[in-house]
DOVO-540180 format. One record per residue: x, y, z of N, C-alpha, C, O in turn. Coordinates in Angstrom, 3 decimals. Layout:
BEGIN
+----------+----------+----------+----------+----------+----------+----------+----------+----------+----------+----------+----------+
!       nX !       nY !       nZ !      caX !      caY !      caZ !       cX !       cY !       cZ !       oX !       oY !       oZ !
+----------+----------+----------+----------+----------+----------+----------+----------+----------+----------+----------+----------+
!        X !        Y !        Z !        X !        Y !        Z !        X !        Y !        Z !        X !        Y !        Z !
...
+----------+----------+----------+----------+----------+----------+----------+----------+----------+----------+----------+----------+
This chain:
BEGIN
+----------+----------+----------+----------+----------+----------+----------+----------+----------+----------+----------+----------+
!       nX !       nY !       nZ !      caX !      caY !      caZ !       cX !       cY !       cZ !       oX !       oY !       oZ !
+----------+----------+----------+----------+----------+----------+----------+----------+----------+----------+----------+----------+
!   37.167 !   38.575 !  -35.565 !   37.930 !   39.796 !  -35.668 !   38.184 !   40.321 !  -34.270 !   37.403 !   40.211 !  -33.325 !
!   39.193 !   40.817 !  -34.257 !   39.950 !   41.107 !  -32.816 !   39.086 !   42.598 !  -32.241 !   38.037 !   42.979 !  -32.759 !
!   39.717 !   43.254 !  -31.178 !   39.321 !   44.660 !  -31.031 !   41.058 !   45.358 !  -30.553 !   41.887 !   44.871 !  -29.785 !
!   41.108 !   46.448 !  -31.246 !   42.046 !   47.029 !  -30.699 !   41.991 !   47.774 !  -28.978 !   41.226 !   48.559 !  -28.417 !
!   42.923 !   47.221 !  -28.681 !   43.295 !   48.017 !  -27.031 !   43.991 !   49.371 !  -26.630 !   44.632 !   49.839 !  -27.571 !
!   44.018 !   49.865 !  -25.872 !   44.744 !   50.938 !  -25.426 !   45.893 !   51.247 !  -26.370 !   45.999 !   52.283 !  -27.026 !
!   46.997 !   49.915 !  -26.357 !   48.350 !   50.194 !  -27.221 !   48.291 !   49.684 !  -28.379 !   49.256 !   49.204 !  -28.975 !
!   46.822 !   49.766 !  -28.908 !   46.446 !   49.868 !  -30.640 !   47.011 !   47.959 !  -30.783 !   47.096 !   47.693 !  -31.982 !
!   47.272 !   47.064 !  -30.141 !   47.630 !   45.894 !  -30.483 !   46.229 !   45.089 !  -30.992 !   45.305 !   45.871 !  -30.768 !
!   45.890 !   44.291 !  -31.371 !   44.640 !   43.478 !  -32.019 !   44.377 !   42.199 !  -31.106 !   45.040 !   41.195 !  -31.369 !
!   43.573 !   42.156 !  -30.180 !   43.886 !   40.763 !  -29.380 !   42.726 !   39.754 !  -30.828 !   42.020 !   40.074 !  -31.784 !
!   43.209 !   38.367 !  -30.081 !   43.096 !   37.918 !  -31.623 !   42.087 !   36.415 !  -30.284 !   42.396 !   36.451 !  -29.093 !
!   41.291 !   35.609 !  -30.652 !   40.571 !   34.547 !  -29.847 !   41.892 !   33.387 !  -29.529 !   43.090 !   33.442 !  -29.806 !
!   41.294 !   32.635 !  -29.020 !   42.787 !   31.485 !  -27.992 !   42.469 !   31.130 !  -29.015 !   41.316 !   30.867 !  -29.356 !
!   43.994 !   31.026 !  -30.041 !   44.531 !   30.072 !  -30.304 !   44.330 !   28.527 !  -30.613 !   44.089 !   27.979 !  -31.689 !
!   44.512 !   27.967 !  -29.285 !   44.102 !   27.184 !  -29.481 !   42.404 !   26.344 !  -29.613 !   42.008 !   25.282 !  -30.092 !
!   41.790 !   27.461 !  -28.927 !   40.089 !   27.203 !  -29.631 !   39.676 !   27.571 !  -31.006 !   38.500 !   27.407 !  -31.332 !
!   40.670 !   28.125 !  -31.965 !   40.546 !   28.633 !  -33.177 !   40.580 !   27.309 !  -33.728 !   39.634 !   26.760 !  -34.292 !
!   42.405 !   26.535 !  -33.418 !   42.585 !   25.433 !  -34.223 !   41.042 !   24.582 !  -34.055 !   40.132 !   24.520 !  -34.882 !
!   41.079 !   24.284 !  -33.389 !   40.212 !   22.901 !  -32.495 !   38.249 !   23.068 !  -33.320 !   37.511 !   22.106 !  -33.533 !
!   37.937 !   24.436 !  -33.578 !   37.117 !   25.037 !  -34.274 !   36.832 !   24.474 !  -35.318 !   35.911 !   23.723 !  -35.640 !
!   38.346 !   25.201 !  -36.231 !   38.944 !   24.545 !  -37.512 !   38.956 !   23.202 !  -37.690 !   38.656 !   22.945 !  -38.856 !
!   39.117 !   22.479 !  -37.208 !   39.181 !   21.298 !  -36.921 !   37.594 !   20.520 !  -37.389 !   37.018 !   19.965 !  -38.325 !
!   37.471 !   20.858 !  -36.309 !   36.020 !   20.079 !  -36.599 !   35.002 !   20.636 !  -37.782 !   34.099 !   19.946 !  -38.255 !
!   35.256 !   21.821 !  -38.133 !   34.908 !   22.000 !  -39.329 !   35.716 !   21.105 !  -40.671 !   35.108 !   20.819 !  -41.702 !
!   37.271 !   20.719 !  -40.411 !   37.528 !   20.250 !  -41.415 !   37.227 !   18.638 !  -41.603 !   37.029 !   18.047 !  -42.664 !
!   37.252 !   18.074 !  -40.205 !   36.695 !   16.604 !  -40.296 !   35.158 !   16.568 !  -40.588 !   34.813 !   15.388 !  -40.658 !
!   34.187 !   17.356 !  -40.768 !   32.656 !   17.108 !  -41.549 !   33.392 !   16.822 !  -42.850 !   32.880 !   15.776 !  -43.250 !
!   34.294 !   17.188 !  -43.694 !   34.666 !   17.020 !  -44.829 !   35.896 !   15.691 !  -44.991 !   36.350 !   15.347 !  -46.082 !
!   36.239 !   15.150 !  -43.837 !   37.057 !   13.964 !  -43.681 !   38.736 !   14.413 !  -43.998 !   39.676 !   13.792 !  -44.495 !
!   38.578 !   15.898 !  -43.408 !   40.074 !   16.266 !  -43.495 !   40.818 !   16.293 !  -41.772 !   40.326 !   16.970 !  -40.870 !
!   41.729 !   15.652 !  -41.645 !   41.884 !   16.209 !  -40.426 !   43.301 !   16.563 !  -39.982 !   44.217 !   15.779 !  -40.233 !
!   43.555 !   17.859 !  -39.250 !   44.327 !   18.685 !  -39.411 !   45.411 !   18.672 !  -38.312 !   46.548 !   19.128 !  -38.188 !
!   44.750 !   18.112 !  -37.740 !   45.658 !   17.384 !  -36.164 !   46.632 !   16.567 !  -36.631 !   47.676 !   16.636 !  -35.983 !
!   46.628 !   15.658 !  -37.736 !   47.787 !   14.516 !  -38.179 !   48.967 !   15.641 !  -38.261 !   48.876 !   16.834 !  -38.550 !
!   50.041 !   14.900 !  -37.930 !   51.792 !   15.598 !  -37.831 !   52.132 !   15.137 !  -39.574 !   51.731 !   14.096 !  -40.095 !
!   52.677 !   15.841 !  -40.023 !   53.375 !   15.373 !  -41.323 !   54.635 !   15.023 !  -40.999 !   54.945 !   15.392 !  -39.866 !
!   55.625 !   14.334 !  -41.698 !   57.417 !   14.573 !  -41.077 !   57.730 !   15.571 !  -41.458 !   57.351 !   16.526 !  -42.137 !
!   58.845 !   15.052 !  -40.667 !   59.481 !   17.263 !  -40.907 !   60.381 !   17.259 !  -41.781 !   61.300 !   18.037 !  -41.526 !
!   60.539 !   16.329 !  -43.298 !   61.174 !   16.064 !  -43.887 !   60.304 !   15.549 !  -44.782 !   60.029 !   14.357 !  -44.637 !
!   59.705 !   16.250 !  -45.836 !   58.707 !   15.735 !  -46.943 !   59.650 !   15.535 !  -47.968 !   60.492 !   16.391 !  -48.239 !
!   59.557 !   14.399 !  -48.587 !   59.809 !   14.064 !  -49.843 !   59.618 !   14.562 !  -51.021 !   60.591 !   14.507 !  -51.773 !
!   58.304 !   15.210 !  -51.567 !   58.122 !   15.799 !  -52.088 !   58.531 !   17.426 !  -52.728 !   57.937 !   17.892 !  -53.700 !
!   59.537 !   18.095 !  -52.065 !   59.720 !   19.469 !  -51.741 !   60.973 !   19.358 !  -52.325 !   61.875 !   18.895 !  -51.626 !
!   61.219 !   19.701 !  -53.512 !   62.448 !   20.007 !  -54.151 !   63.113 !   21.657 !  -53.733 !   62.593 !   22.741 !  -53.995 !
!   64.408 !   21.395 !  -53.014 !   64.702 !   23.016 !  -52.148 !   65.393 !   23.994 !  -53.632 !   66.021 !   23.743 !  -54.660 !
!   64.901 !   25.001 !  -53.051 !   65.303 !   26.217 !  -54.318 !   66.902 !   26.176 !  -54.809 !   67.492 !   26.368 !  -55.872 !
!   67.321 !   25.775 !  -53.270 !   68.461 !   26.230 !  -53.746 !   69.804 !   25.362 !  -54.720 !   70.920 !   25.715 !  -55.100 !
!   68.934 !   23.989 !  -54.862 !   69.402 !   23.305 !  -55.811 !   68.758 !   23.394 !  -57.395 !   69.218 !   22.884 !  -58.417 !
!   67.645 !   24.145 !  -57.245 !   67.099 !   24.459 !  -58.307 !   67.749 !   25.591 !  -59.407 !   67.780 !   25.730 !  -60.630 !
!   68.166 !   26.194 !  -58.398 !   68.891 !   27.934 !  -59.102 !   69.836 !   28.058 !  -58.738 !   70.080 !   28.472 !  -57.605 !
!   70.721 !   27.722 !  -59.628 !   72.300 !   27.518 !  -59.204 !   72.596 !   28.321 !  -60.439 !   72.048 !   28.185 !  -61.533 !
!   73.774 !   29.388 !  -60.033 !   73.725 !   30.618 !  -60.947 !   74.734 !   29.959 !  -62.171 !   74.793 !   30.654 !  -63.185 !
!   75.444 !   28.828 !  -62.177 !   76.166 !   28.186 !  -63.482 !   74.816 !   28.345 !  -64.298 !   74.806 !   29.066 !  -65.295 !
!   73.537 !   27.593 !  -63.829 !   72.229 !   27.586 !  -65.330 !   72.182 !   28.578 !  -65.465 !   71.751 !   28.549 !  -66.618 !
!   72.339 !   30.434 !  -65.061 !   71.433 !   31.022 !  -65.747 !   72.749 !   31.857 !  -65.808 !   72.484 !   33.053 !  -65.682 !
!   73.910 !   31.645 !  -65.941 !   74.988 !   32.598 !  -66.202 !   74.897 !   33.432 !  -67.518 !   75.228 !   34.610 !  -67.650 !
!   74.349 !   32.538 !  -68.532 !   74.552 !   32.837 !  -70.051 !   73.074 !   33.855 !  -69.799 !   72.077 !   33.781 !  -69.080 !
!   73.773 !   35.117 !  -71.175 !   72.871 !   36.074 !  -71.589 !   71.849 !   35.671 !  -72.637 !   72.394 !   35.338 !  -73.689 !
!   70.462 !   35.601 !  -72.655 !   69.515 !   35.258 !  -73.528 !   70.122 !   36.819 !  -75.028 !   70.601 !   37.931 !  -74.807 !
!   69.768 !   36.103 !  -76.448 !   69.913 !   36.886 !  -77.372 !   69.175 !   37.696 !  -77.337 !   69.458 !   38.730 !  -77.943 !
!   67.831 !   37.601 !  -76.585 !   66.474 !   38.670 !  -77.098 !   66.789 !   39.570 !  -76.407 !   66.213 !   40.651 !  -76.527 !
!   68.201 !   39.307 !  -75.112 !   68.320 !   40.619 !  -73.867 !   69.048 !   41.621 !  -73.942 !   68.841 !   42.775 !  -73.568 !
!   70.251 !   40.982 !  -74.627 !   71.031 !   41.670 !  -75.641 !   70.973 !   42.836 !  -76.215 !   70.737 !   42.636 !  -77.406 !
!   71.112 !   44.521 !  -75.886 !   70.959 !   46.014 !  -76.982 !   69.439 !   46.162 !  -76.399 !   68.860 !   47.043 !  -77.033 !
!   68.433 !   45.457 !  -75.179 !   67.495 !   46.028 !  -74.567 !   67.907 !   46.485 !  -73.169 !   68.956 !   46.131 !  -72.631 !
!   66.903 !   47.387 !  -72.563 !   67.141 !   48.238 !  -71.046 !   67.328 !   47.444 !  -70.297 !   68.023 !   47.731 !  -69.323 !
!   66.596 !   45.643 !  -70.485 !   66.911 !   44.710 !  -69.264 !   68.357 !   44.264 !  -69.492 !   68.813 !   43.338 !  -68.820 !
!   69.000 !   44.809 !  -70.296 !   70.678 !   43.796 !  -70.261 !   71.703 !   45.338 !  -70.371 !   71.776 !   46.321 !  -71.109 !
!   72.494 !   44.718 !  -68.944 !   73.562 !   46.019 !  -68.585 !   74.832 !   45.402 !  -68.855 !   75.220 !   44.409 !  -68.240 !
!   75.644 !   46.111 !  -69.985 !   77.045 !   45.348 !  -70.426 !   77.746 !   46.292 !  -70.182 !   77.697 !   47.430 !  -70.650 !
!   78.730 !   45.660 !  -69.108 !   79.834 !   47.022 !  -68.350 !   81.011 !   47.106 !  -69.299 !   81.874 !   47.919 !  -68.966 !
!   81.286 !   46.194 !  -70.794 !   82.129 !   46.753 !  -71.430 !   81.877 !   47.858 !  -72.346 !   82.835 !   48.543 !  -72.701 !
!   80.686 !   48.119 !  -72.777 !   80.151 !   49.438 !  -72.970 !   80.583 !   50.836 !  -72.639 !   80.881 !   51.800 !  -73.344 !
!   80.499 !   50.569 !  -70.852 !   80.159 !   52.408 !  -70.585 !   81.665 !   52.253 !  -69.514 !   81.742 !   52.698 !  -68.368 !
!   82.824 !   51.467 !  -70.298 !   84.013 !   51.469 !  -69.503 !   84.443 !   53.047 !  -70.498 !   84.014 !   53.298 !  -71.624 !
!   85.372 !   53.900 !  -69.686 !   85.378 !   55.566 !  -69.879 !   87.114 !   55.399 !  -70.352 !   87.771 !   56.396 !  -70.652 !
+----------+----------+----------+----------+----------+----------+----------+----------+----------+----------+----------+----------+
């Protein structure tokens, strides 16, 4: 835990003796944290092909005449 200074900021321990710390705590357990991953995981399906507003255009029936569903042909004056 840090100590606050004069301009209330939090100094925080180097950085890099934190990782290196971490580290060797995580290799007793045979993890090690130093390996680079690519910067392009395979695994990681991006949101924004996930939620594409064509799937969720349509109104569910249950939403329909409740407070969560606003129908502007309603309260046209």
């Amino acid at each position: 835990m840090g100590k606050a200074g004069r301009t209330g900021a939090v100094t925080t321990p180097d950085p890099k003796a934190t990782f290196y710390r971490y580290r060797r705590e995580f290799l007793k357990h045979g993890i090690d944290i130093a390996i680079r991953q690519s910067s392009k995981p395979d695994n990681v399906i991006p949101l924004i092909r996930v939620l594409r507003p064509e799937a969720i255009a349509q109104v569910p029936d249950w939403a329909v005449g409740t407070s969560l569903y606003f129908d502007p042909k309603l309260n046209r004056a």
